[in-house]
N, CA and C atoms as a LAMMPS dump frame, in Angstrom:
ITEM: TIMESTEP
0
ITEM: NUMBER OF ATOMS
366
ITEM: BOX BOUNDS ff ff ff
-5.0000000000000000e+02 5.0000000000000000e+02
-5.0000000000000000e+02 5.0000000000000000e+02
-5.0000000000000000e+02 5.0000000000000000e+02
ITEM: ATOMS id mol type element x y z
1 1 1 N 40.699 -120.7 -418.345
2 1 2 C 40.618 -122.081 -417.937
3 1 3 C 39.969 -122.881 -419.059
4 2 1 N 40.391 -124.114 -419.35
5 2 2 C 40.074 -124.856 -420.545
6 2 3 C 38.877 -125.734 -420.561
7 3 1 N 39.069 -126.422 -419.436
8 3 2 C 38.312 -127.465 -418.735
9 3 3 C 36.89 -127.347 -417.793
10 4 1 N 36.169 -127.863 -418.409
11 4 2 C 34.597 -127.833 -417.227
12 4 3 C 34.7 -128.205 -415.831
13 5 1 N 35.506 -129.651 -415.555
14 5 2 C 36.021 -129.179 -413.863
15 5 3 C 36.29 -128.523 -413.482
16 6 1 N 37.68 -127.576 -414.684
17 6 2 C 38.341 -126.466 -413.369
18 6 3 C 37.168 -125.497 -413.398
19 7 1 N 36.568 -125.087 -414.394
20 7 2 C 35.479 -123.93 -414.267
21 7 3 C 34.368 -123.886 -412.9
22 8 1 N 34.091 -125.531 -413.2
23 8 2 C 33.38 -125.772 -412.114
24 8 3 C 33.927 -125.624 -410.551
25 9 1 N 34.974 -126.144 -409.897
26 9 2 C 35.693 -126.137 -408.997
27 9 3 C 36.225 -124.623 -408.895
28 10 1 N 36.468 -123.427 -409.244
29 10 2 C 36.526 -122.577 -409.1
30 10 3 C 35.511 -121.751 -409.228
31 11 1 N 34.161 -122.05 -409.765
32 11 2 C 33.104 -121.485 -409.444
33 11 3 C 32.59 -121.806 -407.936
34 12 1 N 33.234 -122.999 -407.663
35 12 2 C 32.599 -123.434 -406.289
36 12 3 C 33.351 -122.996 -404.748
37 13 1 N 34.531 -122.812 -405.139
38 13 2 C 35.5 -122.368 -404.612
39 13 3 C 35.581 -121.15 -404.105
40 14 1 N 34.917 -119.995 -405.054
41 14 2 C 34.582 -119.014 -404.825
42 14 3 C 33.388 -118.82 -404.143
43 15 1 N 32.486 -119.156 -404.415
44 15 2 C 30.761 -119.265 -403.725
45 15 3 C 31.497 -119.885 -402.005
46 16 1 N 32.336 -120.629 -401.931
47 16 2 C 32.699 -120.834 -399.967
48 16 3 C 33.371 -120.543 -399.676
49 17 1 N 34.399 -119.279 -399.877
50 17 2 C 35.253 -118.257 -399.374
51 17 3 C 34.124 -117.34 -399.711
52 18 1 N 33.379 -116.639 -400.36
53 18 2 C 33.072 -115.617 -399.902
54 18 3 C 33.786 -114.563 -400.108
55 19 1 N 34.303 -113.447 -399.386
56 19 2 C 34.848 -112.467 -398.821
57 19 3 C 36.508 -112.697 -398.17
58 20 1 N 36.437 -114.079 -397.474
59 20 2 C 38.065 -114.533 -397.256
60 20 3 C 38.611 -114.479 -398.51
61 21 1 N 40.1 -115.117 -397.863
62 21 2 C 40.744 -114.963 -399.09
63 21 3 C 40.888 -116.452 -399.505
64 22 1 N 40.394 -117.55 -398.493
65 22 2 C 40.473 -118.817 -399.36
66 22 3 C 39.452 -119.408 -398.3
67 23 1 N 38.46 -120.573 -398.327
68 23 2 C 37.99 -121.148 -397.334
69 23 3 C 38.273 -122.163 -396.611
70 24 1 N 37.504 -122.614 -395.784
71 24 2 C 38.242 -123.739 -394.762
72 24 3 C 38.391 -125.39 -395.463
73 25 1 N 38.673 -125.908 -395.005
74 25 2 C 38.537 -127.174 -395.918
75 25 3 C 37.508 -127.505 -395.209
76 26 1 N 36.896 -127.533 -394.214
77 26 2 C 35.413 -127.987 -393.681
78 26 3 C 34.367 -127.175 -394.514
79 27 1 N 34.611 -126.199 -395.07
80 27 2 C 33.772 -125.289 -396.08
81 27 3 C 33.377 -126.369 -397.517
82 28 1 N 34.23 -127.445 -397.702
83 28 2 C 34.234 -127.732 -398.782
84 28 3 C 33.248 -128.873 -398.736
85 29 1 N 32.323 -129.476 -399.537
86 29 2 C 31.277 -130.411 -399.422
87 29 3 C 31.543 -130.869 -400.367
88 30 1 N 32.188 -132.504 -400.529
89 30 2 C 32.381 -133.273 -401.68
90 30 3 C 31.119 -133.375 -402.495
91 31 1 N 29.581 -133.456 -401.845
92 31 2 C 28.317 -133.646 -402.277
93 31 3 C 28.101 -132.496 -403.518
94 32 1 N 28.824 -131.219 -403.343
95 32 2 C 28.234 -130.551 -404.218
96 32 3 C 28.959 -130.488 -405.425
97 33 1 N 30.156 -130.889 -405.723
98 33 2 C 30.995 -131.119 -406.682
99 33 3 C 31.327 -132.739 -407.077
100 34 1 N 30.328 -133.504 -406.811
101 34 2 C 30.449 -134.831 -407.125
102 34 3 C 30.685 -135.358 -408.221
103 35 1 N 30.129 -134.497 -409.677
104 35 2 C 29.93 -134.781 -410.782
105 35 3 C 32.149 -134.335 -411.181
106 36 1 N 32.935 -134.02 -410.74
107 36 2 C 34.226 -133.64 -410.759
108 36 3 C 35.116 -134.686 -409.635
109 37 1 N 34.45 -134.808 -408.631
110 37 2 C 35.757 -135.442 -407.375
111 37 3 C 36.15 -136.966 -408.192
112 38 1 N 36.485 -137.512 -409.257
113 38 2 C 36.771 -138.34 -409.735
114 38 3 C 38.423 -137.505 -409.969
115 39 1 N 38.006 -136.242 -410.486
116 39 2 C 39.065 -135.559 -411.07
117 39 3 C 39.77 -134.557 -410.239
118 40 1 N 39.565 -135.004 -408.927
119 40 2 C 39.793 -133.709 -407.899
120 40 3 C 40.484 -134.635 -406.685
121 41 1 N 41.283 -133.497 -405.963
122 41 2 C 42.357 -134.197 -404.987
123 41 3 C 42.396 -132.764 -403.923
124 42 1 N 42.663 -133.134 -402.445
125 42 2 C 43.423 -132.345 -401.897
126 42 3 C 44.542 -132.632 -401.187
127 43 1 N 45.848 -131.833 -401.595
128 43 2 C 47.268 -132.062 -401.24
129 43 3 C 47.72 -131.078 -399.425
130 44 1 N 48.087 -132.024 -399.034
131 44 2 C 48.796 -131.016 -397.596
132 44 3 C 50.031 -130.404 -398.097
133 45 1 N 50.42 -129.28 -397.003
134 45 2 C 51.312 -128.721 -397.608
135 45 3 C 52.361 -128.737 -396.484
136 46 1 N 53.231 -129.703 -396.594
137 46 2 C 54.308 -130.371 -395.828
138 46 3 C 55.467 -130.456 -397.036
139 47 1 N 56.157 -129.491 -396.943
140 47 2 C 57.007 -129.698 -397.564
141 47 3 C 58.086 -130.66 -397.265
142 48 1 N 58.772 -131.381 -396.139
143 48 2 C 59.326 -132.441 -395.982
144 48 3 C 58.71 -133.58 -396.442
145 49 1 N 57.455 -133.903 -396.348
146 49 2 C 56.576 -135.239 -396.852
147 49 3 C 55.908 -135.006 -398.279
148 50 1 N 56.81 -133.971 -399.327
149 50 2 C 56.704 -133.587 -400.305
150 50 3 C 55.314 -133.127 -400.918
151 51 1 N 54.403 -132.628 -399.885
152 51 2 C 52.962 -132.03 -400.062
153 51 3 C 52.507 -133.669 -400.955
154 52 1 N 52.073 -134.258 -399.412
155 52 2 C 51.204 -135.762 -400.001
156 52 3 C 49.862 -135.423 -400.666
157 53 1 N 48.978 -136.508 -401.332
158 53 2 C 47.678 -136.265 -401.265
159 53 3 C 47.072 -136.641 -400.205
160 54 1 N 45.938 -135.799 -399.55
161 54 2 C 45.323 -135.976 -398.817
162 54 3 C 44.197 -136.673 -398.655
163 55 1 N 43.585 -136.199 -399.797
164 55 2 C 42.587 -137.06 -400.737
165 55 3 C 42.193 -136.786 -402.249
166 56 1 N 42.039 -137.516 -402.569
167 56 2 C 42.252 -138.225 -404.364
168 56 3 C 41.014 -138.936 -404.849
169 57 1 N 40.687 -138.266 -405.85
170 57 2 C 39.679 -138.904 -406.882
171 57 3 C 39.827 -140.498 -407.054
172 58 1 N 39.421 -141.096 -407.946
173 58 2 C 39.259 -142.671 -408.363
174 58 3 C 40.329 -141.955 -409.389
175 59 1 N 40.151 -141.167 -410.703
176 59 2 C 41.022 -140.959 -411.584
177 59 3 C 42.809 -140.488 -411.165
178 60 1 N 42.452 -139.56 -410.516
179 60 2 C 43.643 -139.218 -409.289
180 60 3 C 44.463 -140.626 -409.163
181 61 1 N 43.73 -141.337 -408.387
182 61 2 C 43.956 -142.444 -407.68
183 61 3 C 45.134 -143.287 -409.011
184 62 1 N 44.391 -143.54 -410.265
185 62 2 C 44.824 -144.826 -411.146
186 62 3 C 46.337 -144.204 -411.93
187 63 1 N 46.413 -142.725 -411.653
188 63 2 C 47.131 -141.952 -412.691
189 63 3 C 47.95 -141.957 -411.945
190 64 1 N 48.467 -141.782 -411
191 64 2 C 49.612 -141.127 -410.165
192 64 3 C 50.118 -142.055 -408.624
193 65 1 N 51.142 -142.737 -408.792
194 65 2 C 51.939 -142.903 -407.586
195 65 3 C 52.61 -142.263 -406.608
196 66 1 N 52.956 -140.853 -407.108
197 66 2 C 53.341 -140.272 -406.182
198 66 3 C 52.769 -138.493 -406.414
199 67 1 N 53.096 -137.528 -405.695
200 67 2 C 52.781 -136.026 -405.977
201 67 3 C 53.271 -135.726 -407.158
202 68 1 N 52.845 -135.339 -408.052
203 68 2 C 52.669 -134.45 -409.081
204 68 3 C 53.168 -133.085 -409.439
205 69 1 N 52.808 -132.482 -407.897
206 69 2 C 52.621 -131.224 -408.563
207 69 3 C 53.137 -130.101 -407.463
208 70 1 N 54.286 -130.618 -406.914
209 70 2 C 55.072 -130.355 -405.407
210 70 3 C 55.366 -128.892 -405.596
211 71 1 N 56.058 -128.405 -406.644
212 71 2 C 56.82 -127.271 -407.162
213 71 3 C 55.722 -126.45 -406.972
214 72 1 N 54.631 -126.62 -407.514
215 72 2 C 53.117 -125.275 -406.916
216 72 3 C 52.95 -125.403 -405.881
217 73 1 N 52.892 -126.127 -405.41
218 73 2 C 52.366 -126.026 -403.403
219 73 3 C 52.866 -124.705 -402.706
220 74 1 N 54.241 -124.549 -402.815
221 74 2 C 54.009 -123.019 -401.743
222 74 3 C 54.26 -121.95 -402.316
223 75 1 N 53.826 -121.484 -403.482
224 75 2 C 53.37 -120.309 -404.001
225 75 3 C 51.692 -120.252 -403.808
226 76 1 N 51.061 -121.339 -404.119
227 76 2 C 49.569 -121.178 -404.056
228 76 3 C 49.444 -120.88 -401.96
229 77 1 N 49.945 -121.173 -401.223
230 77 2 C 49.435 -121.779 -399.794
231 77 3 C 50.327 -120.016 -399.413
232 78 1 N 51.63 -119.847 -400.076
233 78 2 C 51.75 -118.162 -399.78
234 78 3 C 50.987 -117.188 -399.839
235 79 1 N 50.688 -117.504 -401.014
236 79 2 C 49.823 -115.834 -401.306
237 79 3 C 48.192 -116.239 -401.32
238 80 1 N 47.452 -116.829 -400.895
239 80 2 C 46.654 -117.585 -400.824
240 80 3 C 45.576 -117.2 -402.035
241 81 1 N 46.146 -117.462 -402.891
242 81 2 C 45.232 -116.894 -404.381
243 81 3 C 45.428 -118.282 -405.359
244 82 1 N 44.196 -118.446 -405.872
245 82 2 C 44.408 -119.532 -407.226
246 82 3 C 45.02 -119.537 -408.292
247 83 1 N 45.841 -120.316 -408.545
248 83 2 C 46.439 -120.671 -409.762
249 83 3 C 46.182 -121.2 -410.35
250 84 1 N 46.174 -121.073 -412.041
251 84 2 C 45.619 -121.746 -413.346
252 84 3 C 47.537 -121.974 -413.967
253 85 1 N 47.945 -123.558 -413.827
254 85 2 C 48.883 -123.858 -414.297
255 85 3 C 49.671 -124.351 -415.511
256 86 1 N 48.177 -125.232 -415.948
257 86 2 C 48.65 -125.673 -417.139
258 86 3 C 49.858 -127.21 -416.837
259 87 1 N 49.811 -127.201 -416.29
260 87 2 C 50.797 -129.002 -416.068
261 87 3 C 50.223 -130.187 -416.554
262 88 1 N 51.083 -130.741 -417.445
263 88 2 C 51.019 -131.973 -418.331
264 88 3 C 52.077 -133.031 -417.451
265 89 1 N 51.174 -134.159 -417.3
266 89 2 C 52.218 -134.959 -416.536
267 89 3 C 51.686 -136.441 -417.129
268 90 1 N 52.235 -137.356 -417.342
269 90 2 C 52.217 -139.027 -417.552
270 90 3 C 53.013 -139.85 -416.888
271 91 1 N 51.624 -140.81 -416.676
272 91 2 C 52.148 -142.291 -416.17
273 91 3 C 53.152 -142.772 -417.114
274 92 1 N 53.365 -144.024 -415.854
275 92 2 C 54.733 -144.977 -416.786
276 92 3 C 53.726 -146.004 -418.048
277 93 1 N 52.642 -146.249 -417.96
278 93 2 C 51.56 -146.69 -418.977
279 93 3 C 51.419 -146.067 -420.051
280 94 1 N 51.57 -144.264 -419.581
281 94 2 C 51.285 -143.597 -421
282 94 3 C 50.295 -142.619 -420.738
283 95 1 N 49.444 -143.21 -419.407
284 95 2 C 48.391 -141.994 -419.302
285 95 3 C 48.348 -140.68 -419.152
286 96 1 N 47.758 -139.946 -419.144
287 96 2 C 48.033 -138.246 -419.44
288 96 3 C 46.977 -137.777 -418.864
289 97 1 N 47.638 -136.919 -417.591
290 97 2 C 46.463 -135.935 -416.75
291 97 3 C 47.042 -134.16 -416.589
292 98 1 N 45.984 -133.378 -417.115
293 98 2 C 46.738 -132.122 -417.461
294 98 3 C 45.96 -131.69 -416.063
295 99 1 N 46.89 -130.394 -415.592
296 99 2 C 46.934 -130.351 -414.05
297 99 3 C 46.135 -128.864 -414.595
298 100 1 N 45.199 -127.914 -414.24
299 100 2 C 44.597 -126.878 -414.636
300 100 3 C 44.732 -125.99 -413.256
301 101 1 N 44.156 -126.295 -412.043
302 101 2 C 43.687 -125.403 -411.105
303 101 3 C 44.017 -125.748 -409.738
304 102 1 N 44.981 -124.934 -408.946
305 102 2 C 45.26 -125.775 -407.904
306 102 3 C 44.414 -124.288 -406.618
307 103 1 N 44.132 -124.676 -405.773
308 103 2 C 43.313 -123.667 -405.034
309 103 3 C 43.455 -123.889 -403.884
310 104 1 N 44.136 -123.012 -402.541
311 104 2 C 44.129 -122.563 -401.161
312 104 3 C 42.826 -122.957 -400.38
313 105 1 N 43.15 -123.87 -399.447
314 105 2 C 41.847 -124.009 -398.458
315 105 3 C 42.809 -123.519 -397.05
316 106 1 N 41.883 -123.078 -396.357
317 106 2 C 42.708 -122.927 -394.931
318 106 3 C 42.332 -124.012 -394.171
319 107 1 N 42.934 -124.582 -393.242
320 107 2 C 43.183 -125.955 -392.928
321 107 3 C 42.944 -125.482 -390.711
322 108 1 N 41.87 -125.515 -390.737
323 108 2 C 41.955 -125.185 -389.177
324 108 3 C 43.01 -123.63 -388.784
325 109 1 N 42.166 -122.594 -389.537
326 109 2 C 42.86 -121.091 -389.572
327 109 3 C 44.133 -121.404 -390.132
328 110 1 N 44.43 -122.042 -390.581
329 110 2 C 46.552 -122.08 -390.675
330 110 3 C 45.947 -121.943 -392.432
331 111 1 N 46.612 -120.98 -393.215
332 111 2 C 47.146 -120.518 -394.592
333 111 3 C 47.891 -121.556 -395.405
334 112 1 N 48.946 -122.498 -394.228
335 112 2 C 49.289 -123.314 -395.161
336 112 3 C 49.224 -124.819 -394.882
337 113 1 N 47.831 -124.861 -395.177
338 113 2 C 46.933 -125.858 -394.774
339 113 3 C 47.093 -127.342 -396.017
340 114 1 N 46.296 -126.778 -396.678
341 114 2 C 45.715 -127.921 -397.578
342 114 3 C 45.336 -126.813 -399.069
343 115 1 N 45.542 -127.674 -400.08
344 115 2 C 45.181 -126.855 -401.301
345 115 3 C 44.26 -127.989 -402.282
346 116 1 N 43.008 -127.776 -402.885
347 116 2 C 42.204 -127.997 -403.908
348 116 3 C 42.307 -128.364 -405.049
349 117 1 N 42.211 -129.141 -405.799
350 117 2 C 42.709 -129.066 -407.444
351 117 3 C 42.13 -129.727 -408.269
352 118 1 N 42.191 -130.104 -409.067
353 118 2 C 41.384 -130.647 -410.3
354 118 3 C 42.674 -131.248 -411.803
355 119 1 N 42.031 -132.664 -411.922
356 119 2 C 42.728 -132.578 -413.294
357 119 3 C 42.199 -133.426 -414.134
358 120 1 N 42.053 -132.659 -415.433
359 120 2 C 41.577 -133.349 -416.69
360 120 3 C 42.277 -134.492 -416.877
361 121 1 N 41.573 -136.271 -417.156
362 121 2 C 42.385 -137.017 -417.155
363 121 3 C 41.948 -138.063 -418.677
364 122 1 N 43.33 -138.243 -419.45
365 122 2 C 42.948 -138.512 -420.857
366 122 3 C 43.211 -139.896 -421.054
């Protein structure tokens, strides 16, 4: 992993699963990763409503009109293990947010709940 968010967000990620294989999204406390949720989003995984964001950083927010990053959603929410992707994506402005870490939360026991992520934004 390249990036100090994703390091961070997957250090944190791990510390609230534990022993599961991914944690709940009520597990997750925006408070403790504050210094990142600028750069952090969580996507549902509805594949008809093209895995929306659920919730989105301020940076998230200015970079992106629509999902990003649809094509990972149900490999990560299958096998409920983290992925380090590497996705380069730009606005119609020019801006550039590289996509690093997308991560499995379980969403009220259901596997294909909601997923975690982070992205470096330039």
């Amino acid at each position: 992993m390249k990036t100090p968010p994703c390091r961070k967000l997957l250090t944190y990620w791990n510390a609230r699963r534990g022993a599961r294989r991914a944690p709940e999204r009520g597990d997750i406390e925006p408070g403790a990763i504050r210094d990142i949720l600028g750069d952090s989003f969580i996507i549902g995984f509805d594949v008809e409503a093209g895995h929306p964001f659920r919730l989105a950083g301020t940076r998230v927010c200015t970079l992106f009109g629509r999902e990003p990053v649809g094509a990972l959603v149900p490999p990560v929410a299958d096998e409920a293990v983290a992925v380090v992707a590497g996705v380069a994506a730009r606005t119609a402005k020019g801006s550039r947010a590289d996509l690093e870490l997308l991560l499995p939360l379980h969403h009220r026991g259901r596997t294909h709940g909601r997923l975690l992520g982070v992205l470096e934004c330039k």
